[in-house]
C-alpha positions in Angstrom: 106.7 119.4 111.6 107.5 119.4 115.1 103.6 120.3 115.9 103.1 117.1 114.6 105.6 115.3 116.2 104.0 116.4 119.4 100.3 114.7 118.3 100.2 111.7 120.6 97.6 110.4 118.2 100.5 110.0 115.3 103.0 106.8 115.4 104.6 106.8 112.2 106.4 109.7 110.2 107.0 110.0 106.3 110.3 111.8 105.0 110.2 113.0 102.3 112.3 116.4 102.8 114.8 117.7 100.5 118.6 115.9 101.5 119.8 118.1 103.9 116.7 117.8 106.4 116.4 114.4 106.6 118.5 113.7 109.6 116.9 117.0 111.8 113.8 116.2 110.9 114.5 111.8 111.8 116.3 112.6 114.6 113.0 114.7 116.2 110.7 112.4 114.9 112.8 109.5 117.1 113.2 111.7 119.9 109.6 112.0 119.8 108.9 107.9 120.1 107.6 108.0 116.3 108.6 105.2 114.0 110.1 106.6 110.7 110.6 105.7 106.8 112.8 108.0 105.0 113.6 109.0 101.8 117.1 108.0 100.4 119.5 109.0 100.5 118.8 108.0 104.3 121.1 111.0 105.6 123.2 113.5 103.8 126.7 113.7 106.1 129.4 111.5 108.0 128.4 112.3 111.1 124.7 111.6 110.8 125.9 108.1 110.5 127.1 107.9 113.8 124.5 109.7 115.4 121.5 108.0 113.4 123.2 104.4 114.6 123.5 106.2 117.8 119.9 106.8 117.9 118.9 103.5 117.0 120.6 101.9 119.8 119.1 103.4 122.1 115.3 103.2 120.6 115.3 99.3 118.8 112.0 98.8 119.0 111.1 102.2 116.5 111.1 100.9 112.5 113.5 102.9 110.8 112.7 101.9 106.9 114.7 103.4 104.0 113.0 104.0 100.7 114.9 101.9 98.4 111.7 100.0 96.8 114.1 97.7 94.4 114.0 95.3 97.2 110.3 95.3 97.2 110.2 94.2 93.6 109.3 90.8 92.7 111.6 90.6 89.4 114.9 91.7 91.7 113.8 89.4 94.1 113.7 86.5 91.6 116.7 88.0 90.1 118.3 87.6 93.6 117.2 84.1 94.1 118.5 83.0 91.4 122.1 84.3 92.2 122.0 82.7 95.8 121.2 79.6 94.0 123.9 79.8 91.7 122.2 80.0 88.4 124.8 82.7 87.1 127.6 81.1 89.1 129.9 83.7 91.2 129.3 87.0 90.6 132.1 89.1 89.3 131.1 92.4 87.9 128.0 94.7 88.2 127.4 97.6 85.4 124.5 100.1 86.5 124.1 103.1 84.5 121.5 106.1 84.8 121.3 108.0 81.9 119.4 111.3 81.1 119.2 113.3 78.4 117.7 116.4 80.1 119.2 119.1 82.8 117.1 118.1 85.9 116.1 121.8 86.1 112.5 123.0 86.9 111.4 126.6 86.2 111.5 128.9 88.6 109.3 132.2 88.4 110.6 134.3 91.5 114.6 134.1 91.0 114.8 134.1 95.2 113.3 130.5 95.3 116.0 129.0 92.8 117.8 127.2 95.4 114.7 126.0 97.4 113.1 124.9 94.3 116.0 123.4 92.8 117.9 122.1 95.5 118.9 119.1 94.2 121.8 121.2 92.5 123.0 122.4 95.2 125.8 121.0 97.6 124.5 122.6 100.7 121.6 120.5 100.5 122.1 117.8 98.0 124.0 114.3 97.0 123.8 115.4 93.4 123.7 112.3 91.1 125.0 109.7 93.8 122.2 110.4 96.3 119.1 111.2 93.8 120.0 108.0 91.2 123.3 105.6 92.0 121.8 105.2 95.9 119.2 103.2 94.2 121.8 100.8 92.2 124.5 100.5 94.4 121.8 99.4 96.9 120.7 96.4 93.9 124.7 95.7 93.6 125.3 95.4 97.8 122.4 92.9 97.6 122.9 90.9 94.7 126.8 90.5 95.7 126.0 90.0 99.6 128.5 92.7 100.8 129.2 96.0 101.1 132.3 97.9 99.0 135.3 98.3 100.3 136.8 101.0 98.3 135.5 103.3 95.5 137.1 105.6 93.1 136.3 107.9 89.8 135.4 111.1 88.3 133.1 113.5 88.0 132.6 117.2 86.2 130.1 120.3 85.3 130.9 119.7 81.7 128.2 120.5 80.1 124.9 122.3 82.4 127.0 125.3 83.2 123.8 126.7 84.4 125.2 127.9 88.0 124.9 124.0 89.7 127.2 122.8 91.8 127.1 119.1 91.5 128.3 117.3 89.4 126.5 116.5 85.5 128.4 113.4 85.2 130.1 110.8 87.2 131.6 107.1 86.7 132.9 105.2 89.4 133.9 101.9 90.3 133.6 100.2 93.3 135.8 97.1 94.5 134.3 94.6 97.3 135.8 92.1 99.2 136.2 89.6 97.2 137.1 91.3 94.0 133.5 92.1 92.6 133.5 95.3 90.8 130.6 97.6 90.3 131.0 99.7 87.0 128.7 102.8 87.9 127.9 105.7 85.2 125.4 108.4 85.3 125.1 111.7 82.5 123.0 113.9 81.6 123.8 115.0 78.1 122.0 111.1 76.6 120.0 108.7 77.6 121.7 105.6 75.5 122.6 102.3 78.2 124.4 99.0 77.6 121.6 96.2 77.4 118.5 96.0 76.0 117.0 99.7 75.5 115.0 101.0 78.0 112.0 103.6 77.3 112.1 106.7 79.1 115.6 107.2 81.5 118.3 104.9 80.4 118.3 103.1 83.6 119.5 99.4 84.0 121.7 96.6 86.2 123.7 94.1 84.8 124.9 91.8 86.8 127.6 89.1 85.4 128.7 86.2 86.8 130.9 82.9 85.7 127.7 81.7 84.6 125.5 83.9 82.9 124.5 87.3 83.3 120.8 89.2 84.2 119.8 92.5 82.9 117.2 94.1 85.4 115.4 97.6 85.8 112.6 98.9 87.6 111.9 101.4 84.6 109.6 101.6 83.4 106.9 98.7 85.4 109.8 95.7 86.1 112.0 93.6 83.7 114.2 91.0 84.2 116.4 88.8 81.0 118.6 86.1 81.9 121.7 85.5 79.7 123.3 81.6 80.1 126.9 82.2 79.5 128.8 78.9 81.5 132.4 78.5 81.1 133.3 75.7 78.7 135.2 73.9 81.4 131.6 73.9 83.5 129.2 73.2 80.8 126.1 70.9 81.3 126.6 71.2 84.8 124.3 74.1 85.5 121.3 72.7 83.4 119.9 71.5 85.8 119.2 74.2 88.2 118.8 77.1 85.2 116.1 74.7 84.3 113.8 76.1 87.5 113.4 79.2 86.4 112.3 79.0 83.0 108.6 77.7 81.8 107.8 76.2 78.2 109.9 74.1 75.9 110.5 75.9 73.0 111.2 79.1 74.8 113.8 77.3 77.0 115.9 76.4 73.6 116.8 80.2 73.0 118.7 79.6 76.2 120.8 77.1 74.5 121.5 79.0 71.6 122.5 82.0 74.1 119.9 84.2 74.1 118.4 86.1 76.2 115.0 84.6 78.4 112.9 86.9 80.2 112.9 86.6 83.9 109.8 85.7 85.5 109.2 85.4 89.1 107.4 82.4 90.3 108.6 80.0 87.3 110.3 78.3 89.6 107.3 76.8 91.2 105.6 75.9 88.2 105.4 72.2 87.0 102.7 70.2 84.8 100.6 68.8 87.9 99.9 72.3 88.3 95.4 73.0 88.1 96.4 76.2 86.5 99.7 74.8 84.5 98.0 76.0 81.2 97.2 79.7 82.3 100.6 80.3 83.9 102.1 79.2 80.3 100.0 81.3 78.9 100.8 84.3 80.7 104.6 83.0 80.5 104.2 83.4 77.0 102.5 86.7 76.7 105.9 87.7 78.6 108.0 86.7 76.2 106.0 88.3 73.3 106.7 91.2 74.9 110.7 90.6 74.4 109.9 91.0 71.2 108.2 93.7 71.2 104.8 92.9 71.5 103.9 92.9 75.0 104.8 93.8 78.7 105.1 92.0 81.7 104.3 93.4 84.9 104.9 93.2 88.5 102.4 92.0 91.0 102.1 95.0 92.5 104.0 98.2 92.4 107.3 98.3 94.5 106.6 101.3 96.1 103.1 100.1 97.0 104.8 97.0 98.8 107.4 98.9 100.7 104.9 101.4 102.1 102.8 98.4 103.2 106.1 96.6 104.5 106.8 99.6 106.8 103.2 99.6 108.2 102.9 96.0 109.2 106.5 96.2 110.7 105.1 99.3 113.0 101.8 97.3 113.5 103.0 94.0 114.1 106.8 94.3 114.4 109.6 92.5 112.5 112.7 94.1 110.5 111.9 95.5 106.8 114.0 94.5 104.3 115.2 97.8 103.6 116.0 98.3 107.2 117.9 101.1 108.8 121.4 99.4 108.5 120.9 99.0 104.6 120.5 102.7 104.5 123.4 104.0 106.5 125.2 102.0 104.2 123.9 103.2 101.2 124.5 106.6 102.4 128.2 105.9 103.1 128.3 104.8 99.4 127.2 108.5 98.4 129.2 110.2 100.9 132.3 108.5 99.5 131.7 108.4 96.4 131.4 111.7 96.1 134.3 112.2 98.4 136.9 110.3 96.4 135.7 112.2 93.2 136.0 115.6 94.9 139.7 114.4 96.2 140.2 112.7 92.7 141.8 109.8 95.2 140.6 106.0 95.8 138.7 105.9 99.0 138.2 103.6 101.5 135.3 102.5 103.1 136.7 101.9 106.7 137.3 106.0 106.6 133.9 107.0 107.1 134.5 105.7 110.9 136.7 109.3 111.0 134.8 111.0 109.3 132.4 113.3 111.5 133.9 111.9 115.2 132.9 114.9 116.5 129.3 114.4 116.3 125.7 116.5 115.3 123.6 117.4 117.8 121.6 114.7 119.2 118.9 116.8 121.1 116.2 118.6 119.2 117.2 121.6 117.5 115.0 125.0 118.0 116.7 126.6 115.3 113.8 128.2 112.8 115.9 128.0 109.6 115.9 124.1 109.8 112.0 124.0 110.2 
């Protein structure tokens, strides 16, 4: 890679690296005047925070994009809209699981690859579960709530893939944020079963709950969003009006009355009857619904990952911040580092420790060590 770096013709730099390069292989590709989207977990260790803020001081004007594409996708961007406008009321508690029923393993024919081919199982290169799945959904909780966590605590164990790994099978955590907000965080790898509405494929799925109402939302598989009204009886009627906005058609806005769920679909908001195509939005609206019931599915625009890819090159080509910028992945790699930190302590850990964590620094220069190549 660092041949490359050296190409004056190249500007930008993908990383997609296994865990443990990510920061040599950033911290080069910086060096070298190169803008750079990464991978998450952004980096794996405490002190390639410091040094990758570090780095980014010094060089503003290189993009530094994260790949966390939920913030590209238009139904958890509706889904966040319609928190900051109050449709679900405060936010209080966040459940995300990621559930598998399957050991992550891949096959390995020549024994003396088993840790380069399956690294993610491995400590010396790997977040385990927190890096390769809850980095993704404790990303969608920071967001949705509008803050980072201040603490986190739980469990983990090999309980069941005794199969030489040393990360963790299972964990379940809870984070606590500033104002009280909990995020409820579980992922296994002995079932697939979630809370919510079942998902096909990987059991994967945010709820987020407020005084109001609640909204399921996954990315898996192609984008879904259901919003659940749930006021508290001493505020009823008084959100109608602004739930109202984000619902199309008359008889599907009853089942919100009666408490069931309504799919979530972005751009509702903007419709209204004056509308030249008012009768082709319904009916897409209500080929969305049918889906709910099992007839049909929505979809998004455009894939997530297609947006975030084209996010990053207009912010290199024209400039601008991308919405998964380099602060939002420092600190969703401080939520992996930690939370697997206060499961391998079995302790409640605090956010503000990370700023001791790794004082002493990496190496800031370019490394011309062969192994890391």
């Amino acid at each position: 890679y660092r041949k490359l770096l050296e190409q004056k013709d190249i500007e930008a730099v993908f990383i997609t690296t296994p865990l443990f390069m990510h920061f040599p292989v950033m911290r080069d590709a910086l060096e070298a005047g190169k803008h750079v989207f990464c991978e998450k977990s952004l980096v794996f260790k405490p002190e390639e925070v410091h040094a990758v803020r570090e780095l980014h001081e010094k060089r503003p004007n290189q993009v530094i994009q994260v790949g966390l594409q939920r913030r590209y996708s238009s139904f958890y961007r509706t889904a966040k809209e319609m928190i900051d406008k109050g449709v679900i009321g405060k936010i209080t508690h966040v459940q995300a699981q990621w559930h598998r029923n399957k050991s992550w393993r891949r096959g390995v024919k020549d024994p003396s690859r088993e840790e380069q081919i399956n690294w993610r199982m491995y400590r010396k290169y790997s977040g385990g579960l927190c890096a390769e799945l809850m980095s993704h959904q404790v990303d969608v909780a920071d967001w949705m709530i509008g803050s980072k966590p201040k603490s986190v605590m739980g469990v983990g164990g090999i309980d069941y893939w005794k199969d030489g790994r040393d990360i963790y099978d299972n964990i379940s955590l809870i984070f606590t944020y500033p104002e009280g907000e909990k995020l409820q965080y579980s992922s296994i790898m002995t079932n697939r079963h979630i809370q919510g509405r079942r998902t096909p494929g990987d059991g994967c799925r945010e709820i987020i709950m407020g005084t109001d109402g609640a909204i399921e939302i996954t990315l898996i598989p192609g984008g879904e969003g259901m919003w659940f009204r749930d006021p508290m009886r001493e505020k009823m009627g008084e959100q109608k009006e602004v739930e109202e906005a984000w619902i199309a058609g008359a008889t599907v806005a009853d089942m919100v009355e009666q408490g069931e769920g309504l799919p979530i679909i972005p751009g509702a908001q903007d419709l209204n009857s004056s509308d030249v195509g008012f009768i082709e939005k319904e009916v897409e609206f209500a080929k969305r619904w049918l889906y709910n019931k099992g007839i049909m599915a929505p979809k998004e625009d455009r894939d997530p990952e297609y947006k975030e890819l084209e996010s990053f090159l207009l912010a290199v080509r024209d400039g601008g911040k991308p919405k998964a910028d380099v602060e939002v992945g420092l600190q969703d790699s401080v939520a992996v580092i930690l939370a697997n930190h206060c499961m391998d302590e079995e302790r409640k850990v605090y956010f503000s420790e990370i700023e001791q964590m790794g004082v002493d620094g990496v190496q800031l220069t370019k490394s011309t060590d062969s192994n890391t190549a």
